[in-house]
DOTIDO-379096 format. One record per residue: x, y, z of N, C-alpha, C in turn. Coordinates in steps of 0.1 Angstrom, whole numbers, plus 5000, padded with zeros to 4 digits. Layout:
! DOTIDO-379096
XYZXYZXYZ
...
***
This chain:
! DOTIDO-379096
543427901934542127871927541328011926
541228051914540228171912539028141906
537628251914536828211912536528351896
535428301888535328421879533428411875
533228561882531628591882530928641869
530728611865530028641852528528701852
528228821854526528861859526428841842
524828811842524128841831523128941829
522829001817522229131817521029061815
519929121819519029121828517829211816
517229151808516229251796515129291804
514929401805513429451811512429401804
512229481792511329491782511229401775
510529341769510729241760509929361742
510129451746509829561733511029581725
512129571729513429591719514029471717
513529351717513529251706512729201697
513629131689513129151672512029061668
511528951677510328871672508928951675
507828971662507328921659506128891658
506428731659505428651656506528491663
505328461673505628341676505128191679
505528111667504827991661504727891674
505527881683505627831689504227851700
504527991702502728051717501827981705
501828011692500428041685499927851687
500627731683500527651688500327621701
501127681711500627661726499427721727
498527831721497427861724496327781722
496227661709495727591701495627491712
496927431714496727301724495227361739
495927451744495727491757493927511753
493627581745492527651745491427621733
491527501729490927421713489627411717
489127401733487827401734487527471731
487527601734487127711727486527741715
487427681708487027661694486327551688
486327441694485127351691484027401699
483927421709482527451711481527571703
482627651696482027781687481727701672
482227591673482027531657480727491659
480927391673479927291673478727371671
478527491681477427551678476727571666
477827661659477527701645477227591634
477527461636477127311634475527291631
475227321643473827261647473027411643
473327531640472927641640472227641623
473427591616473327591603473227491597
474427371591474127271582473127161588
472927121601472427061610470927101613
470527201607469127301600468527261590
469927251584469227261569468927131563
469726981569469426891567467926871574
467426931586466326891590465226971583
465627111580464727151567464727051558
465626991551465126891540464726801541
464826721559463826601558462826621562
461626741560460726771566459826771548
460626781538460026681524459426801515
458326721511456926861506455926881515
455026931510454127031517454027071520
454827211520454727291521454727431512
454527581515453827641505455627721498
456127701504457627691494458127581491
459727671480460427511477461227541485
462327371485463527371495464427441497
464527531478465827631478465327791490
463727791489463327921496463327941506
463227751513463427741526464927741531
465627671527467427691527467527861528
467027941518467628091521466828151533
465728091531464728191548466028151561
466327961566467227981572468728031573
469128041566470428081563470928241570
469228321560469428431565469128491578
468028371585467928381601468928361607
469828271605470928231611472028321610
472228411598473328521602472928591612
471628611616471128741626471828671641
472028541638473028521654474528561656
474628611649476328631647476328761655
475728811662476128951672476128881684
475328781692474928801705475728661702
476228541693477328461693478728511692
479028631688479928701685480228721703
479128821701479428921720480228821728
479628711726479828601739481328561736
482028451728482828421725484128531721
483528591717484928691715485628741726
484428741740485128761750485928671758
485728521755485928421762487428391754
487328481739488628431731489628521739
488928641742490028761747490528701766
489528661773489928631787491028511785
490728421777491728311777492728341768
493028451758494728471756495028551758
494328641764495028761775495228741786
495128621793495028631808496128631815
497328651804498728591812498528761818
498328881810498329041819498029021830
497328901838496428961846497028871859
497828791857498728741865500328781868
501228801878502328841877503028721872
503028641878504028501876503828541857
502828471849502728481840503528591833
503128691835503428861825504828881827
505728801839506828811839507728741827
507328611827507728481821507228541809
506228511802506528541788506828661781
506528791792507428881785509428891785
509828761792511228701790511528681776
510128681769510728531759511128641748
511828581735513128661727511628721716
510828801719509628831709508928961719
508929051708508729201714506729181714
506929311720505129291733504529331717
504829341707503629361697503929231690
504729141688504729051688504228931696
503928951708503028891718501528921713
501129051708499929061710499729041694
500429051683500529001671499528831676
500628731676500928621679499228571687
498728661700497628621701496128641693
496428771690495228811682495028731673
496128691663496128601651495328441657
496028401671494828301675493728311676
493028421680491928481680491328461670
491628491658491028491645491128361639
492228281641491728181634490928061644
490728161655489228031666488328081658
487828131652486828201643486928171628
488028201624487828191603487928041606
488627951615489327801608487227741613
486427761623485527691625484027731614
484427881608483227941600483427861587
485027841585485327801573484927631571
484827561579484727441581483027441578
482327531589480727491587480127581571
480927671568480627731553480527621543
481827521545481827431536480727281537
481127271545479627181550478227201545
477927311550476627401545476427371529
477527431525477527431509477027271502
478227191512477827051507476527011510
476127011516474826971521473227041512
473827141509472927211500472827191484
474527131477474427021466473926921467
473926821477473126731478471826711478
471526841483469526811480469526951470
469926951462470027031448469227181453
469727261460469227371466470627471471
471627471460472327591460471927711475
472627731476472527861482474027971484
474727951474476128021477476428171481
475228271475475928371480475128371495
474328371501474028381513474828321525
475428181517476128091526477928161528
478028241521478928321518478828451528
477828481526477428591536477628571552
476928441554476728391569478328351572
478928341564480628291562481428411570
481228541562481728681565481328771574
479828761576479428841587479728771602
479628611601479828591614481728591618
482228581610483828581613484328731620
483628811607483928941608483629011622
482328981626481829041638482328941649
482528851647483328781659484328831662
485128911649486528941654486229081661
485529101656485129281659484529241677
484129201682483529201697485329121702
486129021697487029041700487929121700
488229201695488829331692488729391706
487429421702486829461720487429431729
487029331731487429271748488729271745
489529241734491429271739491429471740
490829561738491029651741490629661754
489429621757489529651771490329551779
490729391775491829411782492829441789
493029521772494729601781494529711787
493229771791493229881805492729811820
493129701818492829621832493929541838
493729471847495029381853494229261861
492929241860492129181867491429101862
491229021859490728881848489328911851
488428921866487228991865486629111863
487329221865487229331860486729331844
487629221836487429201820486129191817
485429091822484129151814483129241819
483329271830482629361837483129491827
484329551827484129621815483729601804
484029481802483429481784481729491783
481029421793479729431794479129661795
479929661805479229781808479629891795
480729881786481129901776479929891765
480029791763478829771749477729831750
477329891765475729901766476230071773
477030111774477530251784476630331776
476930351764476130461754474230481758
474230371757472430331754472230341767
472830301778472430311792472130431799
473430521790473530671799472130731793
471830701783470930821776469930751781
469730601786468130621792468330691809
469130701813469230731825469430861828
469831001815469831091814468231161811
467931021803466531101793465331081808
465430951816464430931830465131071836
466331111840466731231845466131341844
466231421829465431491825464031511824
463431401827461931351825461631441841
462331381849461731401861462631601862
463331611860463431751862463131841853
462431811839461831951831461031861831
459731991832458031971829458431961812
457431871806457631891788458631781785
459531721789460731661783459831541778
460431481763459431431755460031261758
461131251766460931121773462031041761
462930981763463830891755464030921742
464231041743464931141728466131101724
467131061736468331061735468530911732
468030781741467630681738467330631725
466430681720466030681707467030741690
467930791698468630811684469030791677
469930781666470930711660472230731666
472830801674473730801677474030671687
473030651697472830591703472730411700
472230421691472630271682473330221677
474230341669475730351667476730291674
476130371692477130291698477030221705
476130111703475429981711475929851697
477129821701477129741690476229591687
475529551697474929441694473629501690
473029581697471529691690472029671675
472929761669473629771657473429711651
474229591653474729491644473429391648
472729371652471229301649470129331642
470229461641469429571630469829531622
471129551613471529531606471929401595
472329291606472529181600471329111596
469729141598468429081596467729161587
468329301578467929371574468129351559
467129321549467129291542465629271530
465729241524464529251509464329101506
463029041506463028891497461828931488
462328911476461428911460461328801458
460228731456460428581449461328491451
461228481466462428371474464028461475
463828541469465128591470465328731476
466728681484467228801496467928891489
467829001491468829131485469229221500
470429171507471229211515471829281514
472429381501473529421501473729541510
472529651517472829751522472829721534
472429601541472829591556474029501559
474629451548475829341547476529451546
476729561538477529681540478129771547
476629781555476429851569477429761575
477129631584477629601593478729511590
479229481579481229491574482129601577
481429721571481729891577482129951585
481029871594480529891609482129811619
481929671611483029631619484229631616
484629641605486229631602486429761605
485529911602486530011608486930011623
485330001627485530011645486429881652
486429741646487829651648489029711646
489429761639490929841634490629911643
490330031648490330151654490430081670
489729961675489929931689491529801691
491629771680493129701678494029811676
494229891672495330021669495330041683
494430061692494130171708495130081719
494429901715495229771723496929771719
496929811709498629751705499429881708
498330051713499130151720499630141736
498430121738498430111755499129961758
499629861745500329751757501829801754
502229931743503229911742503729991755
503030081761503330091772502630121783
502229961787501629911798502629881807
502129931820503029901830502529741836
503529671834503429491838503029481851
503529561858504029531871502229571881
501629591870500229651871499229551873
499929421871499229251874498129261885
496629221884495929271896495329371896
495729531892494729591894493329611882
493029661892491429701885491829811871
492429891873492729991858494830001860
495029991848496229941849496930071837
496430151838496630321829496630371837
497730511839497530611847496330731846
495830741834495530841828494230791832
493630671833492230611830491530641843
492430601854492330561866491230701869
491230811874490630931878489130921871
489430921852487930841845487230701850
487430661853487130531861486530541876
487030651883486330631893485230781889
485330861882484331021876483430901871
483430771859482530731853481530651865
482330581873481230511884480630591889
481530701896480830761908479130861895
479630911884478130961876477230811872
477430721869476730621866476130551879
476830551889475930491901474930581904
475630711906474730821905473230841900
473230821889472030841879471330701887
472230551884471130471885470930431898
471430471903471030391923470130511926
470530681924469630761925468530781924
468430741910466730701902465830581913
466730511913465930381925465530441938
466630511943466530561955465030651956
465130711945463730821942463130811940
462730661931461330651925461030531938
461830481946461130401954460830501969
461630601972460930641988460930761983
460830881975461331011973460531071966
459530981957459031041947458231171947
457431131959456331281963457131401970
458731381969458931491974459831581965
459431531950459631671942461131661937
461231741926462331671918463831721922
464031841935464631871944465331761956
464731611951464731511968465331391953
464931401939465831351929467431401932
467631521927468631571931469731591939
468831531953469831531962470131371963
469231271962469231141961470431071949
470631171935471531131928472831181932
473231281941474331401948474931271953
474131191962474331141975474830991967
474130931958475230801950476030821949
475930951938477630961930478630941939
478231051950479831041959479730931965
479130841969479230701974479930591964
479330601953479730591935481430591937
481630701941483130741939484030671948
483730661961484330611970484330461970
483830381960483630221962484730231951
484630311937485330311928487030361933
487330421940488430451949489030341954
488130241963488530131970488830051961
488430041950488829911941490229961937
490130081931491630121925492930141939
492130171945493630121962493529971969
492729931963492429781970492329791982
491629881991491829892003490029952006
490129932018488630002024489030152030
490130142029490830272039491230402026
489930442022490530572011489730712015
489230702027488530862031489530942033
490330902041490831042046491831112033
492331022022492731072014492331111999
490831032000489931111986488831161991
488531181999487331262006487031411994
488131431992487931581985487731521968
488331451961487731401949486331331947
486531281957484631201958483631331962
484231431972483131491971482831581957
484231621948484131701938483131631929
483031551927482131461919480831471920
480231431936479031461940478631651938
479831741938479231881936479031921922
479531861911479531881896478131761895
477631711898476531641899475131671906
475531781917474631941920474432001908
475432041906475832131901474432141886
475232041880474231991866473131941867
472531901872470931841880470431971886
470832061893470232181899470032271885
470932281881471132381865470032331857
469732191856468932191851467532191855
467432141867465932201873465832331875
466432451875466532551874466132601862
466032501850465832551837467032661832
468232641837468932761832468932761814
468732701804468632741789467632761788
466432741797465032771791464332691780
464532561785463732441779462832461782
461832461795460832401799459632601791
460332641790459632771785459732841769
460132781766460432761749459132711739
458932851733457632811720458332851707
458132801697458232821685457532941681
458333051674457633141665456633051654
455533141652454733041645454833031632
455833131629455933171610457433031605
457833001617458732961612458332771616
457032741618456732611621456332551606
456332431602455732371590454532281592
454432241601453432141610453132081623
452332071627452232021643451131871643
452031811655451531671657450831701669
449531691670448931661690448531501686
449431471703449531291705448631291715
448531161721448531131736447431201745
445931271737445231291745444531191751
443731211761442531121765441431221763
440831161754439131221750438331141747
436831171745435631091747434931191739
433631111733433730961734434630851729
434830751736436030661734435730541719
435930611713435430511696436630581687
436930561675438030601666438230801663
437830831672438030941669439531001681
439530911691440530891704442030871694
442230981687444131011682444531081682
445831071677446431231678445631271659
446431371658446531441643447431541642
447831591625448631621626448131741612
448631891612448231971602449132101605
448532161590450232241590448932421584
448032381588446532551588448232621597
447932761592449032861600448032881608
446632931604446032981621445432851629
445432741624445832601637446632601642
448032641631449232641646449432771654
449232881648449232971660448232961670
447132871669446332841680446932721693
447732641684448332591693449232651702
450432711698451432761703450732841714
449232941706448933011724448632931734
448432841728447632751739448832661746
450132641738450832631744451832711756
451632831753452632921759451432911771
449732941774449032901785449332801797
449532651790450032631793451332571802
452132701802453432701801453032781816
452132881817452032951827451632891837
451432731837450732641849452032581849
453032611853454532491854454732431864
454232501876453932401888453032341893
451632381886450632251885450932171877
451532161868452032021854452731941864
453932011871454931951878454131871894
453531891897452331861908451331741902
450931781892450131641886450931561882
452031581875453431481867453231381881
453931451892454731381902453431311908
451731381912450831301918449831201911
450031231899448831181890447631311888
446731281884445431361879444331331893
443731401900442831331907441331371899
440431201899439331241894438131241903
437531351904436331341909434731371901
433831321910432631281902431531361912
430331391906429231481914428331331917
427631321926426831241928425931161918
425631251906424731191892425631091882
427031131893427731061879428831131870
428731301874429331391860430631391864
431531361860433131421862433131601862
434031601875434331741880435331771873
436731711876438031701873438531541866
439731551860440231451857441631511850
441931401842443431511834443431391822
444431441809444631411799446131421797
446831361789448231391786448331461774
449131521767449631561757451031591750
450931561743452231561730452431671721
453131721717453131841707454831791701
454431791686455831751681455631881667
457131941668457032051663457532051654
457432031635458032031626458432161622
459732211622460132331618460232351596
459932471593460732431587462132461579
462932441586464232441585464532231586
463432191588464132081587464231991599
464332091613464632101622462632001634
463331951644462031831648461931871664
460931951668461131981682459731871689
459931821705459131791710459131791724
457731811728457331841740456331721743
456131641759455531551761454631591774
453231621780452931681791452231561795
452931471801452031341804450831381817
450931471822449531491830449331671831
447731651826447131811824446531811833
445931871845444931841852443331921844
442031901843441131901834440131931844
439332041845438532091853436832131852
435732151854435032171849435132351849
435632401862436232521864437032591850
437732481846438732571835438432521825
437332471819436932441810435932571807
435032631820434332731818435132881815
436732881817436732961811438032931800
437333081795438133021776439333141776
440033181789441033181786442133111793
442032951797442332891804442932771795
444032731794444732601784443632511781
442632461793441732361792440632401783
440132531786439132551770439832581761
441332641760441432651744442132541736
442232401748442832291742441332201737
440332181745438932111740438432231725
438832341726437832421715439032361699
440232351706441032311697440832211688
440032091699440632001688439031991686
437932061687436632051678436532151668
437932191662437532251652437532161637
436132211634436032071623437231971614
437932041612438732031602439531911613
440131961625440531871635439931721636
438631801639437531621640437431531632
437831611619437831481603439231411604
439931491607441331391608441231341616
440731311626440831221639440131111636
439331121630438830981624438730941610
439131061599439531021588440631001583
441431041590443131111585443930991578
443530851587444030741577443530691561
442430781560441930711545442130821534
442130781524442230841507440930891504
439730841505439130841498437630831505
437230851518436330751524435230781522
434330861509433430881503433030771497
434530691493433930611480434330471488
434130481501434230341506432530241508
433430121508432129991505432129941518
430830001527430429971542429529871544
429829781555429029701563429029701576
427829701583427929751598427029721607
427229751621426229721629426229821644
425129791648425329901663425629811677
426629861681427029781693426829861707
426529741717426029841730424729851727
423729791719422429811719421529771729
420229851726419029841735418629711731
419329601734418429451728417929391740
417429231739417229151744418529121756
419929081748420929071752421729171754
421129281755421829441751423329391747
423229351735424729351724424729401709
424729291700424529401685423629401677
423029491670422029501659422729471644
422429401638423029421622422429501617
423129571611422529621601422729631583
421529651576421629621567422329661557
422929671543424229711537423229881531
422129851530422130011525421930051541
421330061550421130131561422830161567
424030111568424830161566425630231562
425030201545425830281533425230461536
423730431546423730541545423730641558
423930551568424830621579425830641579
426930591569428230631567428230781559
427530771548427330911543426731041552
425931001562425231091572426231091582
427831031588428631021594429831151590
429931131576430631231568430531371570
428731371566428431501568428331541581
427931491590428331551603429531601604
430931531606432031581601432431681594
431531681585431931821576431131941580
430531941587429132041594430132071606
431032001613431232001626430331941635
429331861637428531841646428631731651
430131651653430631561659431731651669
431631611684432131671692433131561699
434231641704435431601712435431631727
435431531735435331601752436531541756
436831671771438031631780437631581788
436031591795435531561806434431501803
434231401812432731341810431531411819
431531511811431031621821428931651820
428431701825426931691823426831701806
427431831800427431851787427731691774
428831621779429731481771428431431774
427931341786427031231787425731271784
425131381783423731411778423731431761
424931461753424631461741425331361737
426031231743426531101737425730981740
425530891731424930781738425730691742
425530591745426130451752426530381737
425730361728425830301717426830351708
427430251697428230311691427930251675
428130321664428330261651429430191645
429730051647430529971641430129981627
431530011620431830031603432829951601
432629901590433429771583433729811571
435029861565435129971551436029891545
435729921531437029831522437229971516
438230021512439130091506439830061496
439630181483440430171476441830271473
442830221471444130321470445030271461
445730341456446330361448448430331453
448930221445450430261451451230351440
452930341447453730451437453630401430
453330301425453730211409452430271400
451630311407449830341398449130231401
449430151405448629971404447030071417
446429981414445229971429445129891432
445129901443445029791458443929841462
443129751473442229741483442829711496
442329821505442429821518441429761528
441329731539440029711547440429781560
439129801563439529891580438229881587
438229971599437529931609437230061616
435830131613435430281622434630251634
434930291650433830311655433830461666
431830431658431530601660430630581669
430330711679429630701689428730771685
427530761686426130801682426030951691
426031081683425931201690424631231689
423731321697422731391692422931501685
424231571687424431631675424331621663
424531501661424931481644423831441639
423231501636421631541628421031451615
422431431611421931371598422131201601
423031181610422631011613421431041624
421631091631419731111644418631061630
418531191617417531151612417331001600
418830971598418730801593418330711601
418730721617418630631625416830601626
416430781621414930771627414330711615
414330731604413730691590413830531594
414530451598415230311600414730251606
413930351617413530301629414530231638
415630281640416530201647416730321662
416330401663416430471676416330461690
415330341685414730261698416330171703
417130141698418130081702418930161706
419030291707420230361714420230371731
421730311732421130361749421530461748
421030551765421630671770421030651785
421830761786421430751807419630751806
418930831799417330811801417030701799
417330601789416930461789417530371797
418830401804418830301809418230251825
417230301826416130241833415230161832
415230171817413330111808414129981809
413029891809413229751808413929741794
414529601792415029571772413729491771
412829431781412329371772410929471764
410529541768409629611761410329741748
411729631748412329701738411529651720
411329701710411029651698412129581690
412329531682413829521675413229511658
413429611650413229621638414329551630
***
């Protein structure tokens, strides 16, 4: 009797065979995972045609028709397709990717006679039709429902058809890319979440970084950009998908339907090309871990250990550290990162036991994190001491003061005088020579004090300076605390006198309170004085010519200069301001690009100066004087007040 052994060869890979595409998984996905897909229909169900029917039984009366109201919804309802997208595409990627993340699983079906791009073929395609088979169902629906109550709406319904498919697949795309650099079914959305928002995260956490270590930094520059929205795809794609024109009931979408098609089909292709690299050679055997790439692994624990960094640091600092200077930042963010690193260590060894042999990578982390945080409190490029030559500026913005008196003259402005701006710039480079008092008030606040009568000694103001070059080019500086002295107010070569003399130079003071209007000569006034010496000390009406001609005596003060700007409410502010102010009620006329004229309306209030000569002497013709308060009157009784 002989026996005869027969071994069988044994396929590693399931990459050097020839399927595909396999009909058989793409059905086993369907059975297994159909909830999925009905719950994304059902949604979009009730989102849309289940809308629009209750739009229509809601009848007439109202100040549109049915077809206007059908497009208003339609086009609110595409704007869900990002944050419906985000959600489900990940839930489409965890449930047909999850066999990677099990061994039993990743063994077994990479047995089967269908190569790993044919596996990931085969699931993606389910992916996509959990998405086209349920958009395509409620597109048709919609449509129908919109025949029946004779209210068309096809291209929009069309739209809501393509953007939501499109961008579903696009946030799925995603999550199977990040997929395949994992092995951990929870790890998956934890990357995909910290993913979508990584961009927009870092730069608020770089831009609060720099806030706190350069005096001047203008605060969420980097937050604020387009780059940064670019790569926030639900920011993006919500901007985008609600972005649009209605003329006469009608939507004109084409430039943000463009945008965010663009947006997704390239960046979908580009993160499906990245998934179908890395699975072609993914190591299986990688079931379980946290990063399942050789190359990623080292990025992975550099990205925690700088991102815990920044944000546990910032916590750590602004909650026990703050008064001790942007030096105790620095060491507070040192001291995450490398803690940062060592949690991210433990996840990739699965063990608690990784000191003794990354002690020297985790600390490199925390020293390149000195390193750059010191460099830049150090100022090494010379940010925080940087002025513009003045020949090469085109205009200057001052934001963000606090001045008095507190009525419409409290704004920034903006002018492009060359000897305005070389007045600024000296005044800024002054300044510049206080960098650790800025940095001292930044970190303590402003302290205000007051003399016994009442007059402010000290106090502080913020300021803005945005620097229009012209080359094109947009610089900005933010000084959120000046400290404001009566001391450096007395002298005038001190930032505090040449910033108050700044902004009372007349031309300054008309823009601060006229800079919004065209025309405000030829404005049609009605008004009254508020804060009055009454009965009820509240308002006097007054009458349309006694306005008409305190507005014109308002002007000319303005143009005389004899309206003043204060930093301090200082003996000088409260003896030539009164308590009272002039409420103005203006209709405006302006002109658009088309030629047409429109009317505007707006709203002035001006505080009664003794300087301003020419309303003093309307108020006195008027007999309305008796109503002003000031510190002298407010002793006298109101009632032996007169009221004309």
């Amino acid at each position: 009797m002989s026996w005869e052994v027969r071994i069988m060869p044994f396929e590693i890979s399931s990459s050097e065979k020839k399927g595909w595409f396999s009909l058989t998984l793409f059905r086993k996905n369907w059975t297994r995972f159909w909830p999925l897909a009905a719950g994304y229909g059902l949604i979009q169900f009730f989102a849309l045609p289940m809308d629009l029917i209750t739009q229509a039984g809601y009848g007439v009366g109202r100040n549109s028709s049915l077809s206007q109201r059908f497009a208003g919804e339609i086009f609110s309802a595409t704007g869900w397709a990002a944050p419906l997208g985000l959600v489900f595409g990940l839930l489409a990627a965890m449930a047909l990717f999850f066999y990677l993340m099990n061994n039993r699983s990743v063994g077994m079906l990479h047995a089967l006679p269908i190569r790993r791009e044919g596996l990931f073929l085969t699931n993606w395609m389910t992916g996509l039709s959990f998405f086209l088979i349920p958009n395509a169902v409620v597109t048709l629906i919609a449509l129908a429902v919109e025949g029946v109550f004779g209210a068309p709406q096809p291209g929009l319904t069309l739209r809501w058809f393509a953007l939501h498919t499109v961008v579903a697949m696009f946030f799925f795309c995603f999550a199977v890319c990040c997929a395949m650099f994992t092995g951990h079914i929870l790890a998956l959305p934890v990357f995909y979440g910290v993913l979508n928002g990584l961009v927009s995260g870092l730069c608020m956490l770089v831009d609060n970084a720099m806030d706190v270590l350069l005096v001047g930094y203008a605060g969420n520059d980097l937050f604020r950009s387009s780059l940064t929205r670019w790569c926030t795809p639900l920011w993006h794609l919500m901007l985008n998908l609600q972005s649009g024109d209605r003329v006469d009931g009608v939507y004109h979408t084409a430039a943000g339907t463009s945008v965010a098609l663009g947006y997704c089909l390239v960046l979908g292709a580009v993160f499906t090309l990245i998934a179908v690299l890395v699975y072609q050679h993914r190591q299986l055997e990688r079931a379980g871990d946290v990063v399942t790439v050789g190359w990623v692994r080292p990025v992975f624990q550099w990205g925690v250990g700088i991102c815990a960094g920044l944000a546990f640091g910032t916590v750590l600092y602004e909650n026990f550290f703050r008064r001790q200077g942007a030096w105790a930042f620095v060491a507070a963010v040192t001291l995450c990162a490398v803690l940062g690193a060592f949690v991210a260590r433990m996840f990739l060894k699965k063990t608690l036991r990784v000191f003794a042999e990354g002690w020297k990578g985790c600390l490199t982390v925390g020293l390149c994190m000195l390193l750059l945080l010191g460099g830049a409190k150090a100022d090494l490029f010379g940010y925080q001491k940087w002025t513009p030559d003045p020949a090469l500026v085109e205009s200057v913005y001052l934001g963000n003061l606090q001045t008095s008196p507190y009525d419409s003259g409290y704004s920034g402005v903006e002018f492009s005088d060359p000897e305005l701006i070389a007045e600024v710039i000296a005044l800024h480079k002054t300044l510049l020579e206080e960098l650790d008092t800025l940095e001292w008030a930044r970190r303590n606040g402003n302290e205000v004090y007051t003399t016994s009568d009442g007059w402010e000694t000290s106090t502080g103001t913020g300021l803005r300076l945005e620097y229009h070059m012209k080359d094109g080019a947009f610089v900005n500086r933010w000084y959120r605390s000046i400290p404001i002295s009566v001391e450096g107010l007395a002298d005038p070569d001190s930032y505090a006198a040449r910033l108050e003399a700044l902004l009372n130079q007349p031309e300054l003071v008309k823009k601060m309170y006229l800079g919004w209007m065209e025309e405000p000569e030829k404005a049609v006034v009605s008004g009254w004085l508020s804060n009055a010496r009454t009965e009820e000390r509240g308002d006097a009406d007054l009458t349309e010519k006694q306005a008409r001609e305190l507005w014109d005596a308002f002007l000319e003060d303005l143009e005389a200069g004899r309206i003043h700007r204060y930093l301090l409410d200082d003996r000088a502010r409260m003896e030539n301001c009164y308590y009272t102010d002039l409420e103005f009620e203006l209709s405006l006329t302006y002109y658009l690009e088309t030629g047409e004229r429109d009317v505007s309306s707006g709203h002035m209030s001006v505080t009664v100066q003794k300087t301003a000569t020419s309303m003093i002497k309307v108020l006195e013709r008027e007999g309305l004087t008796g109503l002003l308060r000031s510190r002298e009157t407010e002793n006298i009784p109101d009632t032996d007040i007169a009221v004309d």
